[in-house]
MOPAC internal coordinates of N, CA, C and O (Angstrom, degrees):
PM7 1SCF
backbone

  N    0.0000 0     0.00 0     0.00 0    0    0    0
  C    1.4472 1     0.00 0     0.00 0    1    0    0
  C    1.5207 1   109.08 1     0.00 0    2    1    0
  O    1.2310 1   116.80 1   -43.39 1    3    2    1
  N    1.1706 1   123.69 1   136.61 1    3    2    1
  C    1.3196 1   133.09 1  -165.77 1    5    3    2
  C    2.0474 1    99.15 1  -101.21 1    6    5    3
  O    1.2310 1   135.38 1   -55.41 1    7    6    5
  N    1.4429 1    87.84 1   124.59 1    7    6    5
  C    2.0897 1    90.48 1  -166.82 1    9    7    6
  C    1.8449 1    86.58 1   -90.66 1   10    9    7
  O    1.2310 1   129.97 1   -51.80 1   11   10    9
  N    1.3342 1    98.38 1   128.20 1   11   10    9
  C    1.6532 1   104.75 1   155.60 1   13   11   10
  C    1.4882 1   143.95 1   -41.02 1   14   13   11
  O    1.2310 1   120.79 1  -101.06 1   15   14   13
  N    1.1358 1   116.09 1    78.94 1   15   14   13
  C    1.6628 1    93.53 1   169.91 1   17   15   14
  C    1.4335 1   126.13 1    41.47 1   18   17   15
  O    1.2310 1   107.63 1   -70.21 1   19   18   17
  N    1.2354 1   140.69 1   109.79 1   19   18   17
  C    1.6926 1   116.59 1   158.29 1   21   19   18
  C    1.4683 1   100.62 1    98.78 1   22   21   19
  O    1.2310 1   110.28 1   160.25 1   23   22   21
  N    1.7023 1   135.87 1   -19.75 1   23   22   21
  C    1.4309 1   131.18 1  -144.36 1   25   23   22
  C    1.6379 1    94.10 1  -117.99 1   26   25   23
  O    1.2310 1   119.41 1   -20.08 1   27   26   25
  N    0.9658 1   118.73 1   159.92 1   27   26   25
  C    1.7338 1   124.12 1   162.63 1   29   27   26
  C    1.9153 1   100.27 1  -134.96 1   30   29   27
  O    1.2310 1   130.97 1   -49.00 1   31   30   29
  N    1.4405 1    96.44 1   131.00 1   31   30   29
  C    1.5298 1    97.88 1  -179.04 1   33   31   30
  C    1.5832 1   114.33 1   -88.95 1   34   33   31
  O    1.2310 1   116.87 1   -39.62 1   35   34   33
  N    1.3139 1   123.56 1   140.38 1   35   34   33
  C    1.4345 1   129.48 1  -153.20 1   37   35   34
  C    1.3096 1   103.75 1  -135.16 1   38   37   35
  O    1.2310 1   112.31 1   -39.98 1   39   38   37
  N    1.2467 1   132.11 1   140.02 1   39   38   37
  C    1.6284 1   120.66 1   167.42 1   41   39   38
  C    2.2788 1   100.41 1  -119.01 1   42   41   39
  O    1.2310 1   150.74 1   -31.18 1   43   42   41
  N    0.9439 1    57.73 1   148.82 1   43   42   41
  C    1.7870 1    69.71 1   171.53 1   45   43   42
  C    1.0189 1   127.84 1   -98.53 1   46   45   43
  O    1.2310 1   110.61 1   -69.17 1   47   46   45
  N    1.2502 1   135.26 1   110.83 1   47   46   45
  C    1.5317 1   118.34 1   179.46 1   49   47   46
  C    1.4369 1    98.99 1   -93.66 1   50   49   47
  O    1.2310 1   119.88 1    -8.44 1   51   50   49
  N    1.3057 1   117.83 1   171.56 1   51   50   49
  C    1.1136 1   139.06 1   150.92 1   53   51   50
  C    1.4714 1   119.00 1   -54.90 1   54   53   51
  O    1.2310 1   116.85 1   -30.36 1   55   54   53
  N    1.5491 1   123.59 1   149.64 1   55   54   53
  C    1.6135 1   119.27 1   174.78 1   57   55   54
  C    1.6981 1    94.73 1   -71.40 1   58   57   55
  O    1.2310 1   122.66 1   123.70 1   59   58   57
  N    1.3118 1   112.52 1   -56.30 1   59   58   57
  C    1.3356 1   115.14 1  -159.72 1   61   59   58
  C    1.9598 1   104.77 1   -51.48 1   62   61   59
  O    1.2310 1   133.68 1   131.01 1   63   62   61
  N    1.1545 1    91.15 1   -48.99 1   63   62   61
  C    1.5425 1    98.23 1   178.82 1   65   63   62
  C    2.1641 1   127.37 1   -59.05 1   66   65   63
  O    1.2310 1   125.25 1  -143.94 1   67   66   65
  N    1.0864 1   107.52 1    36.06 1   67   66   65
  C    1.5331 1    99.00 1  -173.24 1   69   67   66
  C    1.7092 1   106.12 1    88.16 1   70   69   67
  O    1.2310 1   120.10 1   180.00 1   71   70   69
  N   24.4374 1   144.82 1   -39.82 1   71   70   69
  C    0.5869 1    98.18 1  -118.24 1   73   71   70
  C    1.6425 1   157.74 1  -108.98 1   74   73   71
  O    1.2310 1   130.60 1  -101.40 1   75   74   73
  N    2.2212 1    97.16 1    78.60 1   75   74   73
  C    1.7683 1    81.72 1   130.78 1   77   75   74
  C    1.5059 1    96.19 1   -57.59 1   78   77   75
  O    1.2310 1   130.68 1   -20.28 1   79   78   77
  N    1.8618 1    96.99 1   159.72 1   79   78   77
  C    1.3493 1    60.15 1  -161.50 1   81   79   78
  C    1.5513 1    94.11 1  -118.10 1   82   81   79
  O    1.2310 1   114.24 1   -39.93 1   83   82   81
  N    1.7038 1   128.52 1   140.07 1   83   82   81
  C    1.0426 1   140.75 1  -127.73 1   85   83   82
  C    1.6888 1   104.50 1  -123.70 1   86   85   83
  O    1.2310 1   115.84 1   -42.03 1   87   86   85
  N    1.7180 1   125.51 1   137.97 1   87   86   85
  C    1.4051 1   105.48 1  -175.87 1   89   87   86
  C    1.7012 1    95.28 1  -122.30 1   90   89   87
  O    1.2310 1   113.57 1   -29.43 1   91   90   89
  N    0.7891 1   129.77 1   150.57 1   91   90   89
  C    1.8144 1   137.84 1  -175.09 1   93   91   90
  C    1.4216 1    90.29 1   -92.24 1   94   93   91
  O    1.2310 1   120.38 1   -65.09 1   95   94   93
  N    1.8184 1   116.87 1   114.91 1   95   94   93
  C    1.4801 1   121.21 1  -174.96 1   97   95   94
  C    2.1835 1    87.86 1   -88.37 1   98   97   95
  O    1.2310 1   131.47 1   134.53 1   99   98   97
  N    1.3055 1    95.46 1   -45.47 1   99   98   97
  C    1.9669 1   106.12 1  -156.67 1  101   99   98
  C    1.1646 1    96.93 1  -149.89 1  102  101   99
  O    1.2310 1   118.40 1   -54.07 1  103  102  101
  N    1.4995 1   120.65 1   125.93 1  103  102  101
  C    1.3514 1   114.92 1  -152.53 1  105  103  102
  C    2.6197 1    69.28 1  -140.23 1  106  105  103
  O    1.2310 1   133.00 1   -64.82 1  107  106  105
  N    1.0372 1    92.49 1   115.18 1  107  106  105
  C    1.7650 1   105.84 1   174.45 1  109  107  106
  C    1.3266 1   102.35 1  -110.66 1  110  109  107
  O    1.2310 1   120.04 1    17.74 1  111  110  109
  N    1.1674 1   117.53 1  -162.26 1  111  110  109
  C    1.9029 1   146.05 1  -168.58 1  113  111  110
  C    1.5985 1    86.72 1   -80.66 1  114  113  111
  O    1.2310 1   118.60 1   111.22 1  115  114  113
  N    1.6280 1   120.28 1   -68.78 1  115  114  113
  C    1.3691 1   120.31 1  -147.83 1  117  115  114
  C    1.5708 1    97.85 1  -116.73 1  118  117  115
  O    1.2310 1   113.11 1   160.21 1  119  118  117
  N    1.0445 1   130.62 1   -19.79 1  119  118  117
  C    1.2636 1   119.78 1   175.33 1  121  119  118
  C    2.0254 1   118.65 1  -126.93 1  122  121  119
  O    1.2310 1   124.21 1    -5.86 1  123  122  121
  N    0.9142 1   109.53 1   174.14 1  123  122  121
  C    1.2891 1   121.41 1  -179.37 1  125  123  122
  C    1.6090 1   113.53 1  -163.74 1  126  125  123
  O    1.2310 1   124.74 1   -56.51 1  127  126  125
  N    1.4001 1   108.50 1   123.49 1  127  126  125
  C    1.2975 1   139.91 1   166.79 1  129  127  126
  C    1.7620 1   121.24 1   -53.29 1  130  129  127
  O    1.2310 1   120.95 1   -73.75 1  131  130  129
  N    1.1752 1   115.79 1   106.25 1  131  130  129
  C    1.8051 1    93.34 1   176.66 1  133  131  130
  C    1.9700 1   107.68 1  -146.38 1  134  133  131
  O    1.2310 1   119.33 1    -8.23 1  135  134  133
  N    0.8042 1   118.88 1   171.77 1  135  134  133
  C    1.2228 1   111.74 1  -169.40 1  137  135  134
  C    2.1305 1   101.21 1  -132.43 1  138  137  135
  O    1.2310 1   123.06 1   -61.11 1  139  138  137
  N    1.4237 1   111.74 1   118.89 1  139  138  137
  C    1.2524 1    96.54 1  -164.40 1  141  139  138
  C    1.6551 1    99.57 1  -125.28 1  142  141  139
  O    1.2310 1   117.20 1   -25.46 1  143  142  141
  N    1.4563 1   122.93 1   154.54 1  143  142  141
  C    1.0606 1   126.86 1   168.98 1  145  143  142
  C    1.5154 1   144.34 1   -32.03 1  146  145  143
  O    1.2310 1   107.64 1  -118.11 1  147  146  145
  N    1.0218 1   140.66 1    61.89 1  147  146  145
  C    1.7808 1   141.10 1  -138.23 1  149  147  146
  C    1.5750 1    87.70 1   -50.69 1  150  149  147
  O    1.2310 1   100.24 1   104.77 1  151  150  149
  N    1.1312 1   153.39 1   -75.23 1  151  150  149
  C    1.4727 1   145.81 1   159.47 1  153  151  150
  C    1.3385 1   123.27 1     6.70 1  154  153  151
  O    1.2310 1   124.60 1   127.77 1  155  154  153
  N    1.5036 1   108.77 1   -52.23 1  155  154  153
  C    1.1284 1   109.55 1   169.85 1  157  155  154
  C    1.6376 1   136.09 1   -79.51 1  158  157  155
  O    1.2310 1   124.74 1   169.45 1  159  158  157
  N    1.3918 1   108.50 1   -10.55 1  159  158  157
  C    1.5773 1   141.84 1   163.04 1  161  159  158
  C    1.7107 1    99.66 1   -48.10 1  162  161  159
  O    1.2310 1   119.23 1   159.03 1  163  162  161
  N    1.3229 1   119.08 1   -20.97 1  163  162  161
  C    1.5570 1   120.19 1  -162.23 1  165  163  162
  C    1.8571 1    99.56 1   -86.33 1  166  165  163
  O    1.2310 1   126.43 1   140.57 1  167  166  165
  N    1.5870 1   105.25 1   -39.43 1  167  166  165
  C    1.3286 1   106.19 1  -174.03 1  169  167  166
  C    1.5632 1   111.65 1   -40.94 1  170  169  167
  O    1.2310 1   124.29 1    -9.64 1  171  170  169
  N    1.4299 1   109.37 1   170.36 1  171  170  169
  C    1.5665 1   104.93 1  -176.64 1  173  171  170
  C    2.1213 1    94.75 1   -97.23 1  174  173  171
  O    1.2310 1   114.61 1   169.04 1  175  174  173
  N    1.2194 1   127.82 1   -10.96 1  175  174  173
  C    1.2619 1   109.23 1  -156.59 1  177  175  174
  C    1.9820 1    94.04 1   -98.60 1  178  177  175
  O    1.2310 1   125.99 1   165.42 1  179  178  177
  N    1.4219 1   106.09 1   -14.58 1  179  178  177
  C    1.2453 1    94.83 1   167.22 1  181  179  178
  C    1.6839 1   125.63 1   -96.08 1  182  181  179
  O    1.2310 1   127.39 1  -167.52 1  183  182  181
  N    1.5536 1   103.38 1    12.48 1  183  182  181
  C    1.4858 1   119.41 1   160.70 1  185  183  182
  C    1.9773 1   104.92 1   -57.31 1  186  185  183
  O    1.2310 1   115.85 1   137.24 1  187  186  185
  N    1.2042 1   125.49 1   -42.76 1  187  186  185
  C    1.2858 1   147.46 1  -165.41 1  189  187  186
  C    1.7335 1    83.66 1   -43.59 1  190  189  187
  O    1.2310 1   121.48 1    97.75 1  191  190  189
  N    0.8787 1   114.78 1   -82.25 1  191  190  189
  C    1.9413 1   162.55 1  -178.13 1  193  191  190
  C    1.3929 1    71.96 1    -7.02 1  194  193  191
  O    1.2310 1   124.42 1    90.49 1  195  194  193
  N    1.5538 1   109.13 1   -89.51 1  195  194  193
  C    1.5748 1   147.17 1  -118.64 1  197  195  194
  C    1.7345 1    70.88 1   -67.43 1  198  197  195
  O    1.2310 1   109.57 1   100.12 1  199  198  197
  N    1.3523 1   137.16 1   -79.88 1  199  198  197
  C    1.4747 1   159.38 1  -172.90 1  201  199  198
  C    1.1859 1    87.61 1   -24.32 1  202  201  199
  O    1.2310 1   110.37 1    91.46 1  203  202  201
  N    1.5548 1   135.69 1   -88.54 1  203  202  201
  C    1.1479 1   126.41 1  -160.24 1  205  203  202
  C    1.5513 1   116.44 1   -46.84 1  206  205  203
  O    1.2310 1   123.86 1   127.79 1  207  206  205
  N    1.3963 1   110.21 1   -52.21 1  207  206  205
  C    2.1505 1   115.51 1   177.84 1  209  207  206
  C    2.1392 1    93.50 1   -50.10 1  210  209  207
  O    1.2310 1   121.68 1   138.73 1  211  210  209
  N    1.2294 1   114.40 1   -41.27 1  211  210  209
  C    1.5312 1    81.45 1  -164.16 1  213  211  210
  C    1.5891 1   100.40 1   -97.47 1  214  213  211
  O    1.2310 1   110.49 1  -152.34 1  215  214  213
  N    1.4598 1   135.48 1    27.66 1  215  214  213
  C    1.4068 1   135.29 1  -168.31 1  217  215  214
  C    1.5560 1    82.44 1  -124.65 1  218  217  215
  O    1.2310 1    98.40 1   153.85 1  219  218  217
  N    1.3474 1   156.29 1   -26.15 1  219  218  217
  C    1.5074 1   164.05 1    97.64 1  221  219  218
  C    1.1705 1   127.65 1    -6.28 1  222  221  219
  O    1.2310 1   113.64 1    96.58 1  223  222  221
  N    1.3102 1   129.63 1   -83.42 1  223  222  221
  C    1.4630 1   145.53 1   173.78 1  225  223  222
  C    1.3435 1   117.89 1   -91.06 1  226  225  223
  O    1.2310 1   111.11 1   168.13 1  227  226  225
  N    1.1239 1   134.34 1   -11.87 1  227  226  225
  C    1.6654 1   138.27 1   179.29 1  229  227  226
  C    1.3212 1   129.91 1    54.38 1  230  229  227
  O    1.2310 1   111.50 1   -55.84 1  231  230  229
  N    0.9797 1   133.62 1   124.16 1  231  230  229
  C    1.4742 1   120.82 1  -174.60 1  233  231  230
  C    1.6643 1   139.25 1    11.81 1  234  233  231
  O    1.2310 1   133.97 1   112.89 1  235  234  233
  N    1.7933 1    90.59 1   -67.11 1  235  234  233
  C    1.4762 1   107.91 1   164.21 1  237  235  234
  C    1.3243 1   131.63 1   -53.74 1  238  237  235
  O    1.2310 1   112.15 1  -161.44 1  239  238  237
  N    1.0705 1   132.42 1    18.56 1  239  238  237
  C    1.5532 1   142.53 1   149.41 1  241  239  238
  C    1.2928 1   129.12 1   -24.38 1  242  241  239
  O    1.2310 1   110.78 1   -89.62 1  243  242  241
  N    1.2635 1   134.94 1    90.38 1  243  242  241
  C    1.7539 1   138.40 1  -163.08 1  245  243  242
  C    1.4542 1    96.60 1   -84.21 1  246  245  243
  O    1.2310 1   124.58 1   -44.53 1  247  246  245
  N    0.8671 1   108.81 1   135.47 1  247  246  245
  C    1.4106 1   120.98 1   174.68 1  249  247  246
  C    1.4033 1   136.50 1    39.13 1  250  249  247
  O    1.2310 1    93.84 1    87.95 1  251  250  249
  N    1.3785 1   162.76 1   -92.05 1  251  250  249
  C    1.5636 1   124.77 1   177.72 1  253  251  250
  C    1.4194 1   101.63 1   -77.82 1  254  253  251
  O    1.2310 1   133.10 1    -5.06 1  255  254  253
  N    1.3906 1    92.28 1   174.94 1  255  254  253
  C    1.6332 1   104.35 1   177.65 1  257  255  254
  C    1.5616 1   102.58 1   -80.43 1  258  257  255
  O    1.2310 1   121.73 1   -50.03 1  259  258  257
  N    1.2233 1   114.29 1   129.97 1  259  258  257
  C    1.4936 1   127.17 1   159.09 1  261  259  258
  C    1.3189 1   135.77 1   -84.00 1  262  261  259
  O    1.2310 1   117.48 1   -67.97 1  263  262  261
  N    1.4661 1   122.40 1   112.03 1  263  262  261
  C    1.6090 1   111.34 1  -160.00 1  265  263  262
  C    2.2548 1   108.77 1  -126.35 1  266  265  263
  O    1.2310 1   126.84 1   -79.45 1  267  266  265
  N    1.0928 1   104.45 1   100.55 1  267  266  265
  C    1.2177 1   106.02 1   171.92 1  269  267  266
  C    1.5587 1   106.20 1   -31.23 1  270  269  267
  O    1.2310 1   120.89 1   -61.29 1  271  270  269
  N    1.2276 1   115.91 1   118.71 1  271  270  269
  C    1.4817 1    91.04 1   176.34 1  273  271  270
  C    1.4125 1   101.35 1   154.11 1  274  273  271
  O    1.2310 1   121.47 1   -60.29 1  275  274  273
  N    1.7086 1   114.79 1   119.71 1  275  274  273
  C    1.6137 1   102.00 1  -165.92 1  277  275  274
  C    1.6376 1   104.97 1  -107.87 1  278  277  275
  O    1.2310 1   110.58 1   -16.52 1  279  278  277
  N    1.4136 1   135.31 1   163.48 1  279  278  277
  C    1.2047 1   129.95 1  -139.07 1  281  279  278
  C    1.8518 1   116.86 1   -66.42 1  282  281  279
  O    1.2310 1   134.50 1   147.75 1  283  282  281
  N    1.6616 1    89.56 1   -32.25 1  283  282  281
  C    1.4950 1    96.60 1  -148.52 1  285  283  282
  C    2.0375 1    77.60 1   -70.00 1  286  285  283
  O    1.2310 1   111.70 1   137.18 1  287  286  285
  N    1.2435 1   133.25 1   -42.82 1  287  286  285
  C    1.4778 1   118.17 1  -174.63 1  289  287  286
  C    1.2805 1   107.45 1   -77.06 1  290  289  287
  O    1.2310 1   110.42 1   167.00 1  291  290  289
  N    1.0248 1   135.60 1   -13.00 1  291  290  289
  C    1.7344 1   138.87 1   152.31 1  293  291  290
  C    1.5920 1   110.03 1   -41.95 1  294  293  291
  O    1.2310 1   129.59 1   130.41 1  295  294  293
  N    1.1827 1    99.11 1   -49.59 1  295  294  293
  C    1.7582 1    92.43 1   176.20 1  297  295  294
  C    1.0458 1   142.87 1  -116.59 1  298  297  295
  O    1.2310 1   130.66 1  -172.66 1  299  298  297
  N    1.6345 1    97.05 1     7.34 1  299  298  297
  C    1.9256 1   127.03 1   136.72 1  301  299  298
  C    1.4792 1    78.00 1   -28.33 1  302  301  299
  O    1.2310 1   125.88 1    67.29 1  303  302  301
  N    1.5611 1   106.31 1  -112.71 1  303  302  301
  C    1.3105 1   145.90 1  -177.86 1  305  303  302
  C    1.5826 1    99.68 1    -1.57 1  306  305  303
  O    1.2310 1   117.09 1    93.08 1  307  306  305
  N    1.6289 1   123.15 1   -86.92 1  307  306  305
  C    1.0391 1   105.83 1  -173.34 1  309  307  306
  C    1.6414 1   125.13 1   -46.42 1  310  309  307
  O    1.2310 1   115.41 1   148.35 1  311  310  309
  N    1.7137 1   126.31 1   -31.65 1  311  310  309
  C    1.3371 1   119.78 1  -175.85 1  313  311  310
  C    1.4731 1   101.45 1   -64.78 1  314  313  311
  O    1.2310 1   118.23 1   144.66 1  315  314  313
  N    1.1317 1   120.98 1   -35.34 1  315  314  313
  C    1.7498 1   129.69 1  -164.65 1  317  315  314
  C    1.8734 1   101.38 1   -61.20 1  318  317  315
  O    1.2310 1   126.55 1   149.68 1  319  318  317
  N    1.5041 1   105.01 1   -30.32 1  319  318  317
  C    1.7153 1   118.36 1   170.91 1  321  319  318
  C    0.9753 1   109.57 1   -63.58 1  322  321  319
  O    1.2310 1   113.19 1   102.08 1  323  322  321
  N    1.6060 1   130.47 1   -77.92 1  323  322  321
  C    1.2444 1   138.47 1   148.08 1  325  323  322
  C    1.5770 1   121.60 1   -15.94 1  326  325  323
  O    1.2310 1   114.58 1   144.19 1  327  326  325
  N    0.8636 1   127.87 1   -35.81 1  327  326  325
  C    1.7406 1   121.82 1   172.53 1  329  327  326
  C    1.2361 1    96.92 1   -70.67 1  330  329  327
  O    1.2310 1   122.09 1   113.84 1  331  330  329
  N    1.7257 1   113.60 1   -66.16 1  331  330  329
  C    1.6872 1   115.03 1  -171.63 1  333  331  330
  C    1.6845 1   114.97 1   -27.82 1  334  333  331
  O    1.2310 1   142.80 1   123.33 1  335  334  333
  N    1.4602 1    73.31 1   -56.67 1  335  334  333
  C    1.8155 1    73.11 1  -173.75 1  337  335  334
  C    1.1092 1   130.95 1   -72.77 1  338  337  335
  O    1.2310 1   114.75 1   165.94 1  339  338  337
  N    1.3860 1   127.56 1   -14.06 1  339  338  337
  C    1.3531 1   131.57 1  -178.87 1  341  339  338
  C    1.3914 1   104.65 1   -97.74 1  342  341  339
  O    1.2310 1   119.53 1   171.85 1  343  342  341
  N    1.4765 1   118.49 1    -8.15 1  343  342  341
  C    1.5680 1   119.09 1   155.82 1  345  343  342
  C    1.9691 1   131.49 1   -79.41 1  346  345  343
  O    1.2310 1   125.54 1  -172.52 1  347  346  345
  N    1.4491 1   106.95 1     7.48 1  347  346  345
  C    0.9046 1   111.54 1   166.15 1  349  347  346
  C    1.4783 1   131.89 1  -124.04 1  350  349  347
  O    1.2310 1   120.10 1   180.00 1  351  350  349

């Protein structure tokens, strides 16, 4: 699959398991596929995100980004970006 311009591809895990505006590539049991705005990576509430994947998975991460984190608070999070920004 060819990632858009502008996007960084992200999978979600689940906690239990180990709009920016966001599209669901493969949505499984324990993980989910999504592709999110690199722009929006700047906000401070998706700093939260980034902390948990490297306090989990650690730096050394091969290939997509891995994010503890199951969808429906994924896009808490991302709308909470989206407010920020449209509040300034």
């Amino acid at each position: 699959m060819r990632i858009p311009k502008g996007y960084l591809p992200m999978v979600l895990v689940r906690d239990d398991q180990g709009g920016a505006e966001t599209r669901v590539l493969d949505e499984g049991d324990a993980e989910t596929r999504v592709l999110v705005r690199v722009k929006d990576l700047k906000e401070p509430c998706m700093d939260a995100l980034l902390e948990m994947a490297e306090q989990q998975f650690g730096y050394g991460q091969q290939g997509v980004l891995r994010v503890p984190c199951d969808t429906q608070r994924f896009e808490h999070v991302v709308n909470m970006a989206r407010k920020s920004k449209a509040a300034r």
